[in-house]
C-alpha positions, 0 to 999 in steps of 0.5 A, spaced: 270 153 831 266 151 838 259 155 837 255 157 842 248 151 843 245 157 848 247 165 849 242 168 855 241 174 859 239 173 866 238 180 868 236 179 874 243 177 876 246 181 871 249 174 867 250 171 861 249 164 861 253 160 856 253 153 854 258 150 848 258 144 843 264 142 847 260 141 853 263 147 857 257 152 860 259 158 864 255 164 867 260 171 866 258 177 870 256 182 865 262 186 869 267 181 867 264 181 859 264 189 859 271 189 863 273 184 857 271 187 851 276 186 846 273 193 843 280 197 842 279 202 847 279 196 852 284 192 849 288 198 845 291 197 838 297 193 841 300 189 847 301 193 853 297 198 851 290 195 854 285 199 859 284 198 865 277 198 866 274 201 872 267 203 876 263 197 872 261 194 877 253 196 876 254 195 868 248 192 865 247 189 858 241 193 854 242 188 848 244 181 845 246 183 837 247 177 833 254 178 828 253 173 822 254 165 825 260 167 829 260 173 833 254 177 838 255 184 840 254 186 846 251 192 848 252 195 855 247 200 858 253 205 859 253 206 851 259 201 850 257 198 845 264 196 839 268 190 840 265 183 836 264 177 842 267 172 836 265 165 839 272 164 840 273 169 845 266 168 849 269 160 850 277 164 852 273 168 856 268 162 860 274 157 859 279 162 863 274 166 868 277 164 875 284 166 872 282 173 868 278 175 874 283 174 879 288 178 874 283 183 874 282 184 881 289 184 882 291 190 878 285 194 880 288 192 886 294 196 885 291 201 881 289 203 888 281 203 886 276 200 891 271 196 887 264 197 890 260 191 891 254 190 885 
């Protein structure tokens, strides 16, 4: 297991900064970690069955809370607040961001919603 040297929340640019044992470092926007929670009411209860997640583009993190030596729950200030950020998923995450991102702007894309700039 890669664990995390550094979690920290730069608010005044809405990013979580992250640095890995493995030398992998990595700012996520708290939009791309909301939109990616792996809450079941994001990513369902099965393949095919996530939720787009739309208008999060003004989501802020209220706070960091430490889960045991492998996890943190996140807790966004539009009251979500479920899903275990395991280290695993956070370095999938920094590790993938460019992809997932794109991914992502694509299907709100076809969805027809147009993201309004943060």
């Amino acid at each position: 297991m890669i664990k995390p040297l550094e979690i920290r929340y730069i608010k005044k640019n809405n990013i979580l900064s992250l640095a890995f044992e493995d030398g992998l470092k990595e700012n996520l926007t708290i939009e791309y970690l909301r939109c990616f929670s792996p809450s079941a009411e994001v990513k369902g209860h099965g393949p095919g069955q996530e939720v787009l997640q739309k208008g999060k583009e003004h989501v802020m993190l209220d706070k960091i809370e430490p889960i045991g030596n492998y996890a943190v729950k996140l807790i966004f200030d539009d009251g979500h607040n479920t899903g275990l950020y395991t280290w695993e998923y956070l370095h999938e995450l920094c590790e993938n961001y460019q992809i997932y991102w794109h991914d992502y702007l694509e299907k709100l894309k076809e969805s027809g919603y147009t993201r309004k700039k943060p």
